[in-house]
Each structure stands twice: as C-alpha cells, then as structure tokens.
N, C-alpha and C positions, 0 to 999 in steps of 0.2 A: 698400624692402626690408621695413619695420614691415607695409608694408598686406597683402604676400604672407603674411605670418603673419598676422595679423588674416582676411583669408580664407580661410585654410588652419586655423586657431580654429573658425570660424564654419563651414565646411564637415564640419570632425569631429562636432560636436555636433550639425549639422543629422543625419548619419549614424545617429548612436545613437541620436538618438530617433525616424529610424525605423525602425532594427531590432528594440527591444523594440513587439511588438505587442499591444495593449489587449486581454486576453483578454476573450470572452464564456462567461457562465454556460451551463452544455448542461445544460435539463430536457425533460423530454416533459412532456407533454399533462395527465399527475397532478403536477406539480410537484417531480419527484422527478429525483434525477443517480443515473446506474446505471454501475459501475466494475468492472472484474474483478480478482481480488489473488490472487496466487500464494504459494504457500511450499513447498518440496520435492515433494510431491504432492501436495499441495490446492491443489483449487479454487474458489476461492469468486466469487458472484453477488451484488453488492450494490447496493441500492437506500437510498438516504438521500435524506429529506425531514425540514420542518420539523415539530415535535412536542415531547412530552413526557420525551424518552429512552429511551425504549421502543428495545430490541432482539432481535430474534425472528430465532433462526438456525434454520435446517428446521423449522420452524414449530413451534418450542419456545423459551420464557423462556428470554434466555441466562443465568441460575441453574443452569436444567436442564440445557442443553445442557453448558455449561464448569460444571462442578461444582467444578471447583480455582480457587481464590481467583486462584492467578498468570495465569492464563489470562484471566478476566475481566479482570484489571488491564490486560494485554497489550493485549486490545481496546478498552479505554478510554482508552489512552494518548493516540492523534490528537485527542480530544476535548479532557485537558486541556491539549495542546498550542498550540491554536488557540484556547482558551479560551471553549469550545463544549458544557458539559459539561450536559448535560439541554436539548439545545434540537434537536435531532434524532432520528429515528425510524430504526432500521435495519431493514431488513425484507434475509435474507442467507440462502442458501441455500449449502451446500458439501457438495464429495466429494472424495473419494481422501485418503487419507493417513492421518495418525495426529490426534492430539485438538491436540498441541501445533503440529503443521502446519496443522490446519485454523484456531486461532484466530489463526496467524501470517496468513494468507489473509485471513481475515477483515479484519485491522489494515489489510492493503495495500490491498482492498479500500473499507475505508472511507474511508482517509488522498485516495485517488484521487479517489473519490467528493464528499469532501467538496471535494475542486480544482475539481472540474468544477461543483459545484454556488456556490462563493465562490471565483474565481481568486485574489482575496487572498492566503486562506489558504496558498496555496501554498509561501512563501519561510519561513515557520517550519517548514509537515511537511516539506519540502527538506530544511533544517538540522537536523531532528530524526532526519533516516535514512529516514524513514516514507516514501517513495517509490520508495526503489528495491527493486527483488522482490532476495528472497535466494535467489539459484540452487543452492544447495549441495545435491546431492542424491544419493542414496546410489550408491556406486560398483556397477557390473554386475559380476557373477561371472563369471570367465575359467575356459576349462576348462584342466585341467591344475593348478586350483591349489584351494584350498581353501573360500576364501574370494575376494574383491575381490582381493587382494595375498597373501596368508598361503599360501604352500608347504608341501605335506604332510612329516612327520617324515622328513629324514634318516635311511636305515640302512644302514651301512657292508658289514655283510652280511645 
C-alpha cells in the first residue's frame, strides 16, 4: 500500500515539472523584445533593448512627451520593480487616447516587453499588476438618453 503512494508521489511531481515550461527569451535580429500594451484607447508599440535608460515615446524625450511628473513615475514603475532601473532603452510609439491612457500603454507595454525579453522577470511584474491590460473603457452613448446612462430632466408637464 506505502509503494502505491510512493508512486503516486513520484508521479505528481514528475507532472508539474512538466507542466511549467522553461520559457525562452523572444528577440529579433537588433536584440531588442517588441510588446504591445493597451490602456482604454491607447495604443502602444514597444521595443526594449539593453542600454542606458533612454526612453523615446514618438520619437520624443519622455520629459517631453509625459511633461507630468506622475506619468513618468507611471512608466517607470516596471523597471523598479524588476530592479532594472537604467539598464534598458525603450524606443515606444503610441496612439489613440488621452496623455494618461497613453502612458498607462506604455507601462503594459513595457512590463510585457521586458517578459519577453528576461522570462524571469515575469513573477514580480505578475505580482505587481503590471501584466494584466486595464480594460475599463469609456461607456457608448445610447440614444434616448443623455449621456452613457444619465436620462434627460423629468417634466411632469
């Protein structure tokens, strides 16, 4: 009876280690992992390689581009998550949406990018949020009503 557990042990463990599969790094040919990252209506194009910290979103200093201090912090967050802070280059192009959607894109973006480029990193940006796209995205205007939801003013006569 001990041995049917014993390889019934042995058979579980053989299971799960080959379920989890050794990821491999995905670069092209420049050495760089390319990721795409969503936020409400942005979309963003992202390329990370190894480098100085340099990031260049539509082919502007992100200073320039994200002029609001929270914004940049925003896209800097994956880096000191993963404790990667000045050692990649982003080069990130984006559209649609507003300033604060585009540098949520960004983040996803990057967070993705950098999975593909160090599968490691993965189980920190995981735990950190920084994986999953925020789908929340603004409600469609229905006719007959004012807004999304909001009913035009009641008049009794």
């Amino acid at each position: 009876m001990a041995e049917d557990f014993s390889a019934l042990a042995n058979l579980q463990t053989a299971s799960v280690s080959a379920a989890a599969p050794v990821r491999e790094p995905k670069k092209d040919s420049q050495g760089r992992s390319y990721a795409t990252g969503k936020r409400k209506n942005a979309v963003a194009r992202v390329w990370v390689k190894p480098g100085s910290g340099k990031i260049i979103v539509n082919g502007r200093a992100l200073e320039v581009y994200f002029a609001r201090p929270v914004l940049r912090m925003l896209i800097n967050q994956p880096f000191e998550v993963a404790s990667r802070i000045d050692q990649f280059d982003v080069v990130a192009t984006v559209a649609g949406g507003g300033l604060s959607g585009q540098a949520g894109a960004v983040r996803h973006g990057i967070s993705r990018a950098l999975t593909f480029f160090e599968p490691a990193l993965r189980s920190p940006l995981k735990a950190g949020g920084f994986l999953t796209r925020d789908s929340r995205v603004v409600e469609r205007k229905k006719y007959g009503k004012a807004k999304a939801r909001r009913s035009f003013q009641f008049s009794k006569r």
